[in-house]
C-alpha positions in Angstrom: -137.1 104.3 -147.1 -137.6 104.2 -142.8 -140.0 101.7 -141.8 -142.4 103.8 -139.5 -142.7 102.7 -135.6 -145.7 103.7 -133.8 -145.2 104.0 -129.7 -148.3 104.0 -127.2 -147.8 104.7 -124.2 -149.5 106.6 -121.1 -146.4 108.6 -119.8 -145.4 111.7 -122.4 -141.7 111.2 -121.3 -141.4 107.4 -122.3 -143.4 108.4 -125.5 -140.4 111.2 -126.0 -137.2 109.0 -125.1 -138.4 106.3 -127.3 -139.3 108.2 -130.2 -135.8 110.4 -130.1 -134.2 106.6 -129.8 -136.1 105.8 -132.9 -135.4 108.2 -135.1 -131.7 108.2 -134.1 -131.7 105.1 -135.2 -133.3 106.2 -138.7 -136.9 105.3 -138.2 -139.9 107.6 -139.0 -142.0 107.4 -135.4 -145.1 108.4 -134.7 -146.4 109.0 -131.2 -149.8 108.5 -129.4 -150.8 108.0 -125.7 -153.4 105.0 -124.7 -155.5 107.4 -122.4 -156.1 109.5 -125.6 -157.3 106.3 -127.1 -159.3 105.3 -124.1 -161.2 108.2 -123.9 -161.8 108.4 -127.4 -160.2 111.9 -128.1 -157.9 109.3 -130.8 -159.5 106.9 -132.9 -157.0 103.8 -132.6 -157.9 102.1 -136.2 -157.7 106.0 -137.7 -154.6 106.0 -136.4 -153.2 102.5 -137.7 -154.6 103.6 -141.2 -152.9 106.7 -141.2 -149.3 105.8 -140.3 -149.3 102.2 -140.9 -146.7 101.0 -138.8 -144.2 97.9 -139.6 -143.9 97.8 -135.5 -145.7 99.3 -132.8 -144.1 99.7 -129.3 -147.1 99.0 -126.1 -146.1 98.9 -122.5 -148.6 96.5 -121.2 -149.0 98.3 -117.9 -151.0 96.9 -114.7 -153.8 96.1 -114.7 -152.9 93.6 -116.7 -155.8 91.8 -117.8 -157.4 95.3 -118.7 -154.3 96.7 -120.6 -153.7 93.7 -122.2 -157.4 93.4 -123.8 -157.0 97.2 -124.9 -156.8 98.9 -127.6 
C-alpha cells in the first residue's frame, strides 16, 4: 500500500508538478492550497483527519515569521 503525501502550497502549478511527481513515483497525493486554509473555505485538522498523511510537503513562503506560525 502508497503511503499518502499531502502538498500545501499557494501556487496551483507547484501543487500540480509536485503531485504528478508523487504519484509517478507511486505515492497517493492529496492536494490543498494554504489560502484556502487561511480563509477558512478548508478546515486544516479536517483535512489531516481525512487523508492522514505519512509526509506533508509546505513551502514556507515570505513572510516568514507569518508562514512559518501557519497552519
Amino acid at each position: 500500500m502508497a503511503h499518502t503525501i499531502a502538498v500545501l502550497n499557494s501556487n496551483q502549478d507547484v501543487v500540480e508538478m509536485l503531485r504528478t511527481v508523487m504519484e509517478q513515483a507511486g505515492f497517493n497525493t492529496v492536494t490543498t492550497h494554504v489560502p484556502d486554509i487561511k480563509r477558512g473555505e478548508e478546515d486544516f485538522l479536517s483535512f489531516l483527519r481525512k487523508h492522514d498523511p505519512a509526509v506533508i510537503v509546505y513551502d514556507i513562503a515570505p513572510p516568514y515569521r507569518e508562514n512559518w506560525n501557519f497552519p
